[in-house]
C-alpha positions in Angstrom: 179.4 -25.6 78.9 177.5 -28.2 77.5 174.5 -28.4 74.7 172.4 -31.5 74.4 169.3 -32.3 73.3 166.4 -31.7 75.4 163.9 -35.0 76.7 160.4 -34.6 78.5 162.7 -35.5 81.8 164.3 -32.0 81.3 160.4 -30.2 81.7 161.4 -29.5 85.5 164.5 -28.2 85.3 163.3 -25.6 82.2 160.2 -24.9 83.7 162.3 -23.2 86.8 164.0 -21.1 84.0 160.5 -20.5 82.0 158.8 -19.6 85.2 159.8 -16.4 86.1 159.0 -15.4 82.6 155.9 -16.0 83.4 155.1 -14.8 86.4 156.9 -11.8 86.1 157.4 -10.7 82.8 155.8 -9.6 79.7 158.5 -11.9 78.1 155.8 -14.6 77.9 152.2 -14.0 77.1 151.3 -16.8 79.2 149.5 -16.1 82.7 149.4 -19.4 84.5 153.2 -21.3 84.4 152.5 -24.6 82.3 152.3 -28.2 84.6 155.2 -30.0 84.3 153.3 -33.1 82.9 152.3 -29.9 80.1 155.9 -28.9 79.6 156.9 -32.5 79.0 154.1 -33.0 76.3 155.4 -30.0 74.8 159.0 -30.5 74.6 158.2 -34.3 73.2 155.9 -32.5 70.8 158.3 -30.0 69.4 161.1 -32.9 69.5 158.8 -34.9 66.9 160.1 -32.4 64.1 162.4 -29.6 65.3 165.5 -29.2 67.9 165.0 -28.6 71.3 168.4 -27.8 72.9 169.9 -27.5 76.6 172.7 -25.4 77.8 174.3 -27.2 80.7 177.3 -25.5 82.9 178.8 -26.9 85.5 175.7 -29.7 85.9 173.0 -27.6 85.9 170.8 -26.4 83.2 171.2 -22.5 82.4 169.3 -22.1 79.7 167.3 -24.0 76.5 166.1 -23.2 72.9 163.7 -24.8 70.3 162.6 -24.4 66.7 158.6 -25.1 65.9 156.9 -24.4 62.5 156.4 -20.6 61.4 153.1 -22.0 60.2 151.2 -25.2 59.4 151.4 -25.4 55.7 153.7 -27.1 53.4 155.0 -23.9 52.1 156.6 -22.8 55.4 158.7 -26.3 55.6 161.6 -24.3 55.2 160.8 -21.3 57.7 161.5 -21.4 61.7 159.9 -19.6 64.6 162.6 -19.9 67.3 162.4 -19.3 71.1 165.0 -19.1 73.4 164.8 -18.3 77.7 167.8 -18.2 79.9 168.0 -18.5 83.9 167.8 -15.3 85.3 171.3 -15.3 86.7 172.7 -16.6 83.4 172.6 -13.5 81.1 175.7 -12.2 79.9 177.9 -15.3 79.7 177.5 -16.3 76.1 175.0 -19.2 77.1 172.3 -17.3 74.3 174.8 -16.7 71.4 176.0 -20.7 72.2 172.2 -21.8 72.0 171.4 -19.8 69.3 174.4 -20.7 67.1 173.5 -24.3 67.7 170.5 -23.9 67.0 171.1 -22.3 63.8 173.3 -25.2 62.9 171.0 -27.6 63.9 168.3 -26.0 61.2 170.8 -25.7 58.6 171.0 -28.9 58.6 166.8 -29.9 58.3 167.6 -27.4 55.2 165.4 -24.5 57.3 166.4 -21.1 55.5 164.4 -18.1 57.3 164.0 -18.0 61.2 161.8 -16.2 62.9 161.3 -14.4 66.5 158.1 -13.4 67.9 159.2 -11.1 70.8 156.9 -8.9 73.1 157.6 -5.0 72.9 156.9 -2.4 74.5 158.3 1.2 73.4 159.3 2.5 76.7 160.6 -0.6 79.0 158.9 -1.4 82.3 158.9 -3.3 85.4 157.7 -6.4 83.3 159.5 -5.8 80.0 163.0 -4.6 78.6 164.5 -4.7 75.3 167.1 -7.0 76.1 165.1 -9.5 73.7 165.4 -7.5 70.9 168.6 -6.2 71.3 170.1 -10.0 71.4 168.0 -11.4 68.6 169.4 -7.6 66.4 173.2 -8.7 68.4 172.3 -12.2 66.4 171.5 -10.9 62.8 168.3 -10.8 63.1 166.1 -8.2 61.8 162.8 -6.3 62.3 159.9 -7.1 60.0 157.0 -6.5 61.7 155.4 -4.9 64.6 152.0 -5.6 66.1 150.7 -2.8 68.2 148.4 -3.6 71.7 147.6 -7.1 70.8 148.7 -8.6 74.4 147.4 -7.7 77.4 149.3 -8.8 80.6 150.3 -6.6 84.2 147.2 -4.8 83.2 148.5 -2.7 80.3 148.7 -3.5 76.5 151.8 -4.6 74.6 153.2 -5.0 71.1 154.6 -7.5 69.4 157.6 -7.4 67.0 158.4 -10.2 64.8 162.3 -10.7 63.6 163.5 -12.7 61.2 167.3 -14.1 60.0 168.1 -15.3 56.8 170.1 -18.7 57.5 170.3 -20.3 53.8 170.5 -19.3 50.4 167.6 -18.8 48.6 169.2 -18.7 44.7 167.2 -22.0 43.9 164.0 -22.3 45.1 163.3 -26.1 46.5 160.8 -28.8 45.3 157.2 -28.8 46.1 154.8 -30.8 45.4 153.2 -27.8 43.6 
């Protein structure tokens, strides 16, 4: 198992594990799978200030997972929304506590101190949606801290949103601002 840095080049590979999630799945809110020219400007974009990491195993690409801002103000520069998607036959194997846990390192190091996970719920799983999100991200530390009821629509039915959050650095001194 390997984890590398993602490029634009990687957009196919990842888009073969993003598009079932799609298409699919209330994972993503999405409807229409990205282009892979989209993909591509979307990995450089998040590359420009956050990690964007691959899981490799035995040459092929199982899995990837990315950091982008929480919000775009100064005052969140030390919060993280992450995301993380796995191929379908690739659950199970520690590929998403590898990814995560590098991630995680990777945003100790930019000096990030609160992650965050925006993950679609639904009280009763479906054909389109499980818990196995949550259940990870709570398997990872994280916990729940907010809950958006009916605010997606996809598969013709309304579903939540819960947002997670970790605590990755210590908070005892509060950083310099500006203000």
């Amino acid at each position: 198992m390997t984890i590398r840095c993602a490029a634009p080049g990687d957009a196919a590979a990842l888009l073969e594990i993003y598009r079932p999630y799609v298409e699919n799945t209330a994972v993503s809110f999405e409807y229409d799978t990205p282009s892979e020219l989209e993909f591509a400007r979307r990995i450089a974009r998040t590359l420009e200030s956050y990690p964007y990491l691959v899981l490799e195993d035995g040459g092929a690409v199982r899995g990837y997972a990315y950091a982008g801002p929480l919000k775009a103000r100064a005052a969140y520069a030390h919060a993280a929304e992450v995301t993380i998607y796995l191929a379908e036959d690739a659950r199970g194997r520690g590929y998403g506590r590898a990814l995560y846990t590098a991630l995680e390192d990777e945003l100790r190091r930019r000096d990030v101190k609160n992650l965050y996970a925006c993950i679609a719920w639904a009280e009763e799983e479906d054909a389109y949606l499980t818990h196995a999100s949550p259940d990870f991200h709570a398997h990872m530390g994280f916990h729940r801290c907010a809950h958006f009821r009916q605010c997606g629509i996809k598969f013709g039915r309304w579903y939540d949103i819960i947002w997670m959050e970790k605590l990755i650095g210590d908070h005892s001194e509060a950083p310099e601002s500006s203000h």
